[in-house]
Backbone as CSV, one residue per row, in Angstrom:
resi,resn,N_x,N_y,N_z,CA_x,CA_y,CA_z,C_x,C_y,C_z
1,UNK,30.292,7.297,15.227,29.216,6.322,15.318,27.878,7.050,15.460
2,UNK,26.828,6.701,14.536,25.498,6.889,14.818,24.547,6.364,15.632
3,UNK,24.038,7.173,16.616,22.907,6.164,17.587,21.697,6.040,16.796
4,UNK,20.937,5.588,17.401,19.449,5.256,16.621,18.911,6.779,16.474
5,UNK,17.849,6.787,15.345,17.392,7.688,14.854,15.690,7.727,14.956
6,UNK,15.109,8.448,15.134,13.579,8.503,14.796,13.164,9.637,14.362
7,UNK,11.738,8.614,13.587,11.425,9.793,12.442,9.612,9.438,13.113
8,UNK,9.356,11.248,12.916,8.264,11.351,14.075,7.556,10.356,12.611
9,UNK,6.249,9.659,13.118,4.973,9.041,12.480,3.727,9.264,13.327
10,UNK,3.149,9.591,12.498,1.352,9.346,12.411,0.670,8.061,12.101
11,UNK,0.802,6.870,12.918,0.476,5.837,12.892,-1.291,5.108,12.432
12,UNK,-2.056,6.809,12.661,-3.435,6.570,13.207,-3.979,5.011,12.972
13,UNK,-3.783,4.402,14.091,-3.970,2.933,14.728,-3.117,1.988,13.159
14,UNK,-2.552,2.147,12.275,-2.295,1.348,11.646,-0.884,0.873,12.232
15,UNK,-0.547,-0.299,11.772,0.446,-1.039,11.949,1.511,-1.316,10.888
16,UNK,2.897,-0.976,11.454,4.351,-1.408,10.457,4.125,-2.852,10.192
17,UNK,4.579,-3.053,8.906,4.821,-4.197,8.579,6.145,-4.422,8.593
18,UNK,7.117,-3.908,7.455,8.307,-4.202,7.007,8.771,-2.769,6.390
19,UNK,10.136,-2.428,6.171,10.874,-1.493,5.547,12.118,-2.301,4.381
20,UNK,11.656,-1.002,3.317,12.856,-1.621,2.573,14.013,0.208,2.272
21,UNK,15.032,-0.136,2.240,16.162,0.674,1.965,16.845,0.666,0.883
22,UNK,16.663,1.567,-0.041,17.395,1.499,-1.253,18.264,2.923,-1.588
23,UNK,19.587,2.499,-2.555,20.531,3.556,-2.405,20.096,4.585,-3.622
24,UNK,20.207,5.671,-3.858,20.138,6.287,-4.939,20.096,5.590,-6.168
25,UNK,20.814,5.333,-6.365,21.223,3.848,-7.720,20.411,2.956,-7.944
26,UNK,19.900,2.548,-6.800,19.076,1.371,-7.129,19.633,0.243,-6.037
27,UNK,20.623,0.044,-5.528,21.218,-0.874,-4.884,20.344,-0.935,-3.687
28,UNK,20.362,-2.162,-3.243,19.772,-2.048,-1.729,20.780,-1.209,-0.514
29,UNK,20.431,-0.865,0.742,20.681,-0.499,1.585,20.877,-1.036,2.765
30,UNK,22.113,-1.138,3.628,21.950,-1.241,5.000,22.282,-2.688,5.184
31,UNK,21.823,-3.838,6.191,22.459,-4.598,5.928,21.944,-5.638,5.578
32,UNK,22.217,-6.922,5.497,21.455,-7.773,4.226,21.533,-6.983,2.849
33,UNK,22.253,-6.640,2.305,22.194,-6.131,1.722,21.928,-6.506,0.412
34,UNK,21.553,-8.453,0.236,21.084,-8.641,-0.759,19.439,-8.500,-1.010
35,UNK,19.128,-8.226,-0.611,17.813,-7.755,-0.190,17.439,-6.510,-0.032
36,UNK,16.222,-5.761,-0.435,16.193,-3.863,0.073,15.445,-3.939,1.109
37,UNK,14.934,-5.287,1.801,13.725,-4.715,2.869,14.561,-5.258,4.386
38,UNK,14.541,-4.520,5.168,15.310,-4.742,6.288,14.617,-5.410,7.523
39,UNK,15.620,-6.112,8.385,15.174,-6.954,9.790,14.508,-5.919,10.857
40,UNK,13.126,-6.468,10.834,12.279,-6.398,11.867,12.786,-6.485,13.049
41,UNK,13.109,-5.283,14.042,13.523,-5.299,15.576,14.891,-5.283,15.387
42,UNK,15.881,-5.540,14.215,16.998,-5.705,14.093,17.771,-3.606,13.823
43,UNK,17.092,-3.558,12.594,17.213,-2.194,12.104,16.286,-1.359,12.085
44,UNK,15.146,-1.526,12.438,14.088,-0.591,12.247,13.004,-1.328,13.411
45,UNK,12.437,-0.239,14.374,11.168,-0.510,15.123,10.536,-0.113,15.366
46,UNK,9.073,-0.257,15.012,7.912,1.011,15.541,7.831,1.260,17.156
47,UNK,7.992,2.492,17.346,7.157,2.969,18.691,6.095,3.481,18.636
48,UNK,5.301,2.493,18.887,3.653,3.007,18.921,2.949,4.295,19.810
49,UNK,3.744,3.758,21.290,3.663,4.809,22.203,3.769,6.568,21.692
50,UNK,5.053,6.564,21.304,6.331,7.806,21.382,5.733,8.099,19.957
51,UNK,4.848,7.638,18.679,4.836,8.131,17.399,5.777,7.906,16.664
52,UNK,6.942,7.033,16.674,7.729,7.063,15.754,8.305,5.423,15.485
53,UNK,9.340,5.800,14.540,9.594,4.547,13.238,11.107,4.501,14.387
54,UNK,11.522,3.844,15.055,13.199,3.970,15.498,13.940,3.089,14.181
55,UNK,15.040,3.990,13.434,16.441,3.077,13.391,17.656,3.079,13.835
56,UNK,17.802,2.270,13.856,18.884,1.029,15.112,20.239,2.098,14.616
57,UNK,21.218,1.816,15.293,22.462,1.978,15.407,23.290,0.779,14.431
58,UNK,22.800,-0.083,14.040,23.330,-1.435,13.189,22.702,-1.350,11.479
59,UNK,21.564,-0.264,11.313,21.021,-0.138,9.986,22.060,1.253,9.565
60,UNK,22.420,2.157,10.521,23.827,3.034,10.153,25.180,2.511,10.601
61,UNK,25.171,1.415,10.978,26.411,0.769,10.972,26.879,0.283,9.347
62,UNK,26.267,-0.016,8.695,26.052,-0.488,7.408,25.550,0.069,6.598
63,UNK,25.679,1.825,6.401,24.663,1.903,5.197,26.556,3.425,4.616
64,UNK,26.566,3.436,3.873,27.661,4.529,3.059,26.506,5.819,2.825
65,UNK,27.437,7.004,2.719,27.351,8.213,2.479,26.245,8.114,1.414
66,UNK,25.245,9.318,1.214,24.588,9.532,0.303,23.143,9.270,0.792
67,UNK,22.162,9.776,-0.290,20.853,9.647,-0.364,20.289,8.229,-0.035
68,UNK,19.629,7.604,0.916,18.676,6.327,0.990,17.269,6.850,1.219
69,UNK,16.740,5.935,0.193,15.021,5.999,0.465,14.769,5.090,1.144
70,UNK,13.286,5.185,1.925,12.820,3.896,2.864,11.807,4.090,2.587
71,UNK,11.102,2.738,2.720,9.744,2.530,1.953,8.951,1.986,2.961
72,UNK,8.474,2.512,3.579,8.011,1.910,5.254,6.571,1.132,4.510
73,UNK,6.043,0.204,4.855,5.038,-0.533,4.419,4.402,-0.968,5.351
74,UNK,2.877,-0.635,5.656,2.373,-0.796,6.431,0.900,-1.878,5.766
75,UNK,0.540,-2.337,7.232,-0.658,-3.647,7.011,-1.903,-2.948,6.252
76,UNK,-1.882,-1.994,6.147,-3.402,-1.594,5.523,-2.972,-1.227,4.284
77,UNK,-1.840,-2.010,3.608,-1.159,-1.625,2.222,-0.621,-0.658,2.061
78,UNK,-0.459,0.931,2.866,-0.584,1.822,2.698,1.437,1.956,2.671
79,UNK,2.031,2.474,1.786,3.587,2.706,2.118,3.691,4.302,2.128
80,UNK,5.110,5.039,3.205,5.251,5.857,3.474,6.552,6.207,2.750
81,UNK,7.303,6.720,1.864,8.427,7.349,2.003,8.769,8.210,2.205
82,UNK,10.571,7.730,2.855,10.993,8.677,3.465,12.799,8.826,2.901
83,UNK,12.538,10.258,3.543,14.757,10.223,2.832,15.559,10.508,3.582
84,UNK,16.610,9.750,3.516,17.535,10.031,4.074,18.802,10.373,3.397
85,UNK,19.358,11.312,3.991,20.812,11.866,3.420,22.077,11.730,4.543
86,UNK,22.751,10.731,4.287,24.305,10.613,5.332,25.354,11.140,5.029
87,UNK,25.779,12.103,5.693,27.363,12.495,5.495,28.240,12.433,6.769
88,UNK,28.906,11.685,6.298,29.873,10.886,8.281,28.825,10.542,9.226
89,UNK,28.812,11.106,10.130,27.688,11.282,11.212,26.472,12.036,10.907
90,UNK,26.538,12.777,9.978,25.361,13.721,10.039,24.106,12.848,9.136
91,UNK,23.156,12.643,9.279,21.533,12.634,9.244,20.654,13.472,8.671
92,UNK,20.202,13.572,7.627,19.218,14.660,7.847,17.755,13.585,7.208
93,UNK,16.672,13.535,7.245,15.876,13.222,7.381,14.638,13.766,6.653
94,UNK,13.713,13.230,5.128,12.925,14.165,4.660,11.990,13.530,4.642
95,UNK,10.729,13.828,5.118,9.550,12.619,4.443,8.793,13.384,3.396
96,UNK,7.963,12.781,2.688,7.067,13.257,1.814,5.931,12.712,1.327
97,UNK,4.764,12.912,0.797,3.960,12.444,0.891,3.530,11.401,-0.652
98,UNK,3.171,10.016,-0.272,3.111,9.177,-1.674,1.531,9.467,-1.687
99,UNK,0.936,9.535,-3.108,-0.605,9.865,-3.214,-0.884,8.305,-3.262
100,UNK,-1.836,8.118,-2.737,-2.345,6.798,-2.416,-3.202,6.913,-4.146
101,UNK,-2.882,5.951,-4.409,-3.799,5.563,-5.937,-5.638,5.710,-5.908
102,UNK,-6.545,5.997,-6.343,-7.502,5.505,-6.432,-8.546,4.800,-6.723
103,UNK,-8.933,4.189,-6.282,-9.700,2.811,-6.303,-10.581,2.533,-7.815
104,UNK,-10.656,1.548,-8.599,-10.931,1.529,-9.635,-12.680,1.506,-9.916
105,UNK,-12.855,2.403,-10.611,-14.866,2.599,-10.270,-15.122,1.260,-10.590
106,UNK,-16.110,0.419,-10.022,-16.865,-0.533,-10.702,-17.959,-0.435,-11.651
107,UNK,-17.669,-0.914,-12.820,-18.368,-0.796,-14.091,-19.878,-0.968,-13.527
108,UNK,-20.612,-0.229,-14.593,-22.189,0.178,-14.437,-22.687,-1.484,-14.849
109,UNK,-23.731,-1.556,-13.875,-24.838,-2.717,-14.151,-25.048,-2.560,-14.963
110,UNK,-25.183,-3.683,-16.126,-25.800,-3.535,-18.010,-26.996,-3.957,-17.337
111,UNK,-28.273,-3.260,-17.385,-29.837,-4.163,-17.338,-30.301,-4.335,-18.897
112,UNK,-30.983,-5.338,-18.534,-31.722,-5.935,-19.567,-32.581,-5.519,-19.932
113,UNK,-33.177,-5.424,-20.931,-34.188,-4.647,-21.705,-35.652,-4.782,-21.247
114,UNK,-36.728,-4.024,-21.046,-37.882,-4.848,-20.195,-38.842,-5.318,-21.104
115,UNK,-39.395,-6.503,-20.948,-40.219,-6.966,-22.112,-41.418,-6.049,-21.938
116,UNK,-41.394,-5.538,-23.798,-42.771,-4.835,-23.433,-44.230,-5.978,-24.192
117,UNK,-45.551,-5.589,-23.927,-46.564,-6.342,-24.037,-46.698,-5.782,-25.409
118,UNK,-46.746,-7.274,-26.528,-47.532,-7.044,-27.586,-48.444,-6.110,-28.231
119,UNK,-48.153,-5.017,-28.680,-49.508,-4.056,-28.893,-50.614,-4.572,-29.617
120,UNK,-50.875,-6.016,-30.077,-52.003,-6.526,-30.780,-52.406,-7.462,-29.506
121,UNK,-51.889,-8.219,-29.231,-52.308,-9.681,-27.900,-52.157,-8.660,-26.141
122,UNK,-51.192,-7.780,-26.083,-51.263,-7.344,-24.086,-50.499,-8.796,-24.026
123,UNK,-50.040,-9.441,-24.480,-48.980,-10.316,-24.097,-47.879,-10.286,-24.443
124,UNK,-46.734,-10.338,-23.321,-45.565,-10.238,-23.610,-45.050,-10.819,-24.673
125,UNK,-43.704,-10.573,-25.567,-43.627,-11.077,-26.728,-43.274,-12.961,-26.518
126,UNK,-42.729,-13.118,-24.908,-42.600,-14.474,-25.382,-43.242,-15.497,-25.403
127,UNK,-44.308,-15.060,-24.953,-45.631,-16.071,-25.170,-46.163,-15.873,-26.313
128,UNK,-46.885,-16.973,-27.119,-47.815,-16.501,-27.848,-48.951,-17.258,-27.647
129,UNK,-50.159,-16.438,-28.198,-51.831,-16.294,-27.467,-52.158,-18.161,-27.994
130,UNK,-52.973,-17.916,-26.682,-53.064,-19.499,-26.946,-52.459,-20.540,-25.617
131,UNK,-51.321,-19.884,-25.474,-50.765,-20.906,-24.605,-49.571,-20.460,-23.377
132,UNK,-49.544,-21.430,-22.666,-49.382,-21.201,-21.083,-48.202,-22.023,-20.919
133,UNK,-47.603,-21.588,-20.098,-46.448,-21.760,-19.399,-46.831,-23.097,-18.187
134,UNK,-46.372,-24.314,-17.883,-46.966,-24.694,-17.402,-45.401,-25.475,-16.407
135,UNK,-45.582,-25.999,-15.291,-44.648,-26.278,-14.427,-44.383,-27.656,-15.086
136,UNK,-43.236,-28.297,-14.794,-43.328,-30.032,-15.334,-43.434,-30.559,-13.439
137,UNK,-44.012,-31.738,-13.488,-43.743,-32.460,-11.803,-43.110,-33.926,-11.685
């Protein structure tokens, strides 16, 4: 039997949302297993205090031999993965780093062309001489 496990984290003030567990293959992981993202407080819990992600004794009650990824997802969008490798009892534990995407430039202001003044009238082209712009009331 496996006891709970933790994997040190660097939280800096952000907050866990949810984890999902998936098998090498593609299959989900652990339990619910129709589903890849696992129970909150059930299989997985942040310790904010201590720096780390705890999983439960009931998310290795349910998970078979081999490679699982976890996709830790946190509130500031930001996801962490991490790996895990099970053989019987043994654990071993890899994290690595996902490059956070970068933000899409916002396209350049098109400005508008500046009206230039008539070189015969000094009046802009959309007037013509003679006449005035006048308010309606």
């Amino acid at each position: 039997m496996i006891d709970d496990f933790l994997i040190p984290t660097d939280f800096n003030g952000d907050r866990l949302a949810t984890m999902e567990a998936i098998y090498e293959d593609g299959t989900n992981a652990g339990p619910h297993d129709w589903t890849s993202f696992k129970e909150f407080g059930y299989t997985f819990m942040p310790l904010y205090d201590s720096n780390h992600i705890k999983l439960t004794d009931r998310f290795f009650n349910e998970i078979r031999d081999g490679e699982i990824l976890l996709k830790m997802h946190f509130w500031s969008g930001n996801i962490v993965e991490y790996k895990l490798k099970k053989e019987g009892i043994n654990i071993l534990g890899e994290s690595y780093i996902v490059e956070e995407p970068e933000p899409e430039p916002e396209p350049e202001p098109k400005l508008e062309p500046e009206s230039k003044p008539d070189s015969d009238t000094g009046l802009a082209p959309e007037l013509e001489p003679g006449k005035m712009e006048t308010s309606k009331k």
